[in-house]
C-alpha positions as CSV (number, residue, x, y, z in Angstrom):
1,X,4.1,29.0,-24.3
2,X,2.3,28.3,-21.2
3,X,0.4,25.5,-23.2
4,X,4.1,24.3,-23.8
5,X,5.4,24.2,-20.2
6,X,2.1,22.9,-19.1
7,X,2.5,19.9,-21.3
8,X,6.1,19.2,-20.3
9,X,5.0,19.4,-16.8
10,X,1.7,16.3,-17.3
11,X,4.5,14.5,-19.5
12,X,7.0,14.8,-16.2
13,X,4.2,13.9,-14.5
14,X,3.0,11.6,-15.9
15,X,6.7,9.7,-16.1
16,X,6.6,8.9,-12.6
17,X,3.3,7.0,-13.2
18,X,2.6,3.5,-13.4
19,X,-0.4,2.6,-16.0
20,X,-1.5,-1.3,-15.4
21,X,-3.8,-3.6,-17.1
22,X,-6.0,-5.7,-14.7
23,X,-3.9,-8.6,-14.7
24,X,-1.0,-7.0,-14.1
25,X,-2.6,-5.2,-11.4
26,X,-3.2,-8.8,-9.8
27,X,-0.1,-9.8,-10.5
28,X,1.4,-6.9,-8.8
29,X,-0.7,-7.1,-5.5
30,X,0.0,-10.7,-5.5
31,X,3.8,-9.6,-5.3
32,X,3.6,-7.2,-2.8
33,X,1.2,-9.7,-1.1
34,X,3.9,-12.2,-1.1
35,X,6.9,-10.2,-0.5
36,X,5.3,-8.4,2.3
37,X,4.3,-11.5,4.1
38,X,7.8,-13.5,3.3
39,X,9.5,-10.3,5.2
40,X,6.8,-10.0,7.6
41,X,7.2,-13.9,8.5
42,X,11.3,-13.6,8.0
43,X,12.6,-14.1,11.4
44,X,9.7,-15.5,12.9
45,X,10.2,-18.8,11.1
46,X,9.4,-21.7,13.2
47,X,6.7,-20.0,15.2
48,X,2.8,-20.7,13.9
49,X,2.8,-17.5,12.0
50,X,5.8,-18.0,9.6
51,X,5.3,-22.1,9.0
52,X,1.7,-22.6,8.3
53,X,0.4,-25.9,6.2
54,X,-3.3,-26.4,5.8
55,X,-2.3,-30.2,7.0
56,X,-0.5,-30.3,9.9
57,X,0.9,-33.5,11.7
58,X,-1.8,-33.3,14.2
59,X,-4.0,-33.7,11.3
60,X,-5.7,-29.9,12.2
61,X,-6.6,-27.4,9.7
62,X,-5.4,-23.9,9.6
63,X,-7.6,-22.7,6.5
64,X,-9.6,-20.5,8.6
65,X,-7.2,-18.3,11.1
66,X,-7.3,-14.7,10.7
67,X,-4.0,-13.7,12.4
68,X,-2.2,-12.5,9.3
69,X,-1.6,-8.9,8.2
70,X,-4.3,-5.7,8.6
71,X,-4.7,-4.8,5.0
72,X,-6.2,-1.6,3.6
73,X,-8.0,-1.0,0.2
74,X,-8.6,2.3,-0.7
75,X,-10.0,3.5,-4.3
76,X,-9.8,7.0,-5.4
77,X,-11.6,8.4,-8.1
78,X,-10.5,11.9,-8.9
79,X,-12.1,14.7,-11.0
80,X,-9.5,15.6,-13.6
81,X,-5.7,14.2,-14.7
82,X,-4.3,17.8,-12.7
83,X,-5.9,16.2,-9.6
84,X,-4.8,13.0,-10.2
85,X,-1.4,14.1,-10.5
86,X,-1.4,17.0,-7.8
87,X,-1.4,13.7,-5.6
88,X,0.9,11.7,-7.4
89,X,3.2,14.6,-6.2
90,X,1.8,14.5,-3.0
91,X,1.9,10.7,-2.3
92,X,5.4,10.1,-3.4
93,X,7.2,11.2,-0.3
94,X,5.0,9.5,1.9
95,X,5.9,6.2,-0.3
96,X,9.7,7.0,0.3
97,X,9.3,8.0,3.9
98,X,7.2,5.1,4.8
99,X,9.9,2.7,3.1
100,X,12.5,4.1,4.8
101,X,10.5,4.2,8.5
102,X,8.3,1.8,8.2
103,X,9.3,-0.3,5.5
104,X,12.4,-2.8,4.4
105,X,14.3,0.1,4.3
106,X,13.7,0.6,8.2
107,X,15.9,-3.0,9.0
108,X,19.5,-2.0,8.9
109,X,20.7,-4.5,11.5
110,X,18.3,-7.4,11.7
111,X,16.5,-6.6,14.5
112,X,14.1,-4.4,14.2
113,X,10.6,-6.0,12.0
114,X,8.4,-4.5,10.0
115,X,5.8,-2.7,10.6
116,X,4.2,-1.9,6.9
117,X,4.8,-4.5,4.7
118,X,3.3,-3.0,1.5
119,X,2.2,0.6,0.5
120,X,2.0,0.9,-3.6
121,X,0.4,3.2,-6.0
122,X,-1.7,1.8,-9.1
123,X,-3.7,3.5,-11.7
124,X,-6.3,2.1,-13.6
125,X,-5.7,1.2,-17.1
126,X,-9.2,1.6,-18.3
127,X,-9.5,4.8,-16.4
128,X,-6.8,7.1,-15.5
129,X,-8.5,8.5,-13.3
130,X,-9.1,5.9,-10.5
131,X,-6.3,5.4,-8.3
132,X,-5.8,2.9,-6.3
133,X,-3.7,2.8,-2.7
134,X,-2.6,-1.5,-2.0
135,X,-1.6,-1.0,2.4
136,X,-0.3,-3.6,4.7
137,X,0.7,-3.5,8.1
138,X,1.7,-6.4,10.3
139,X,-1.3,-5.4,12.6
140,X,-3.9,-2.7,12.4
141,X,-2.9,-1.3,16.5
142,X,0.9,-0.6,16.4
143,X,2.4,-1.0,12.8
144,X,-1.0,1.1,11.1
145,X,-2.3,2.8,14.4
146,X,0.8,4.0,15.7
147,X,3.5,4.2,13.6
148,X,2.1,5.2,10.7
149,X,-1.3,7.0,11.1
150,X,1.9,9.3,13.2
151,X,4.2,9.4,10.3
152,X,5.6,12.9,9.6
153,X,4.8,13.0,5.9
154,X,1.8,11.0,6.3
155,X,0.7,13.6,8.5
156,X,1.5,16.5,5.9
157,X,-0.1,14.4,3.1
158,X,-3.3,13.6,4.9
159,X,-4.0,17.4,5.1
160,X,-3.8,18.2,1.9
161,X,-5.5,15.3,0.9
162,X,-8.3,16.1,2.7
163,X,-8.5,19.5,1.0
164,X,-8.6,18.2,-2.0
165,X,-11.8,16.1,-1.2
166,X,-13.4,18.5,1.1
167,X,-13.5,20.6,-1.9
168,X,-14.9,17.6,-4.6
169,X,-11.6,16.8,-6.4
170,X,-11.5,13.7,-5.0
171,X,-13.7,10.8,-4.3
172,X,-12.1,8.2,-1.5
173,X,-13.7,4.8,-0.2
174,X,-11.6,2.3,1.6
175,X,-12.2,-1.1,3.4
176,X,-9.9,-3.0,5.6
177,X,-8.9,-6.5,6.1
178,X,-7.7,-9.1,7.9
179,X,-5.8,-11.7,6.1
180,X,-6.5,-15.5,6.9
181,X,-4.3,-18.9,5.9
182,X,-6.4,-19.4,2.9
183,X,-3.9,-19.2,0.2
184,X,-0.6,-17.7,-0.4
185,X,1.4,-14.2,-0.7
């Protein structure tokens, strides 16, 4: 019986995950890439940030400029599927508080920008359990920093998180960016 209710539980679970094959990985972060910086740039349309060309009429080249987004990485690798889903659990209010706060979901009248402009969850398709957390802030001191390193569930989550690899469930590595000109989101 327990065997049964277990089972219906990973199946629940497992419902709320999202199992993608490499490409479609890249073809997800591309989106988020691009819809984060089309709403990051919305509003400031006009100014160098929102209207960049690599030829402009002065004949300069923007290729180079690193004045976009602060972008985090971060890759977890966890030691069984109970793990993996213990913070599937964990991570989905964050993703809806963060949205709501931080997010689109935080411009109700126009006026206010964002400050994350893309926080998804991906698992691996060859190995279910690597997890993979896509973050982007429009800049690493006030939109990460600040508003959401302060975040009420992100404050709850980061706790138990770092249980769960204080005590080996879970192996993290992260690297952060700064995105340039060179190509398009």
């Amino acid at each position: 019986e327990n065997y049964l209710h277990d089972n219906e539980k990973k199946e629940e679970t497992m419902s709320r995950a999202i199992v993608l094959s490499t490409s479609n990985l890249a073809t997800l972060i591309l989106a988020s890439l691009s819809l984060g910086y089309l709403l990051g740039s919305w509003g400031k349309i006009g100014s160098s940030y929102g209207s960049h060309s690599l030829n402009s009429s002065s004949g300069a080249t923007h290729a180079n400029t690193v004045n976009g987004a602060f972008v985090l990485l971060v890759t977890m690798k966890f030691t069984s599927i109970e793990n993996r889903d213990t913070f599937l659990e964990w991570i989905e209010p964050v993703c809806n508080d963060v949205y709501d706060n931080e997010g689109p979901g935080s411009i109700t009248d126009g006026s206010s920008s964002l400050n994350t402009l893309s926080y998804k969850v991906a698992i691996s398709d060859k190995d279910p359990l690597s997890v993979v957390l896509l973050e982007r802030y429009a800049d690493k001191d006030h939109g990460y920093l600040e508003v959401h390193k302060s975040g009420t569930e992100f404050t709850k989550f980061r706790e138990k998180l770092k249980g769960m690899q204080e005590s080996g469930d879970v192996v993290i590595e992260g690297e952060s960016y700064l995105e340039t000109d060179l190509g398009f989101v």
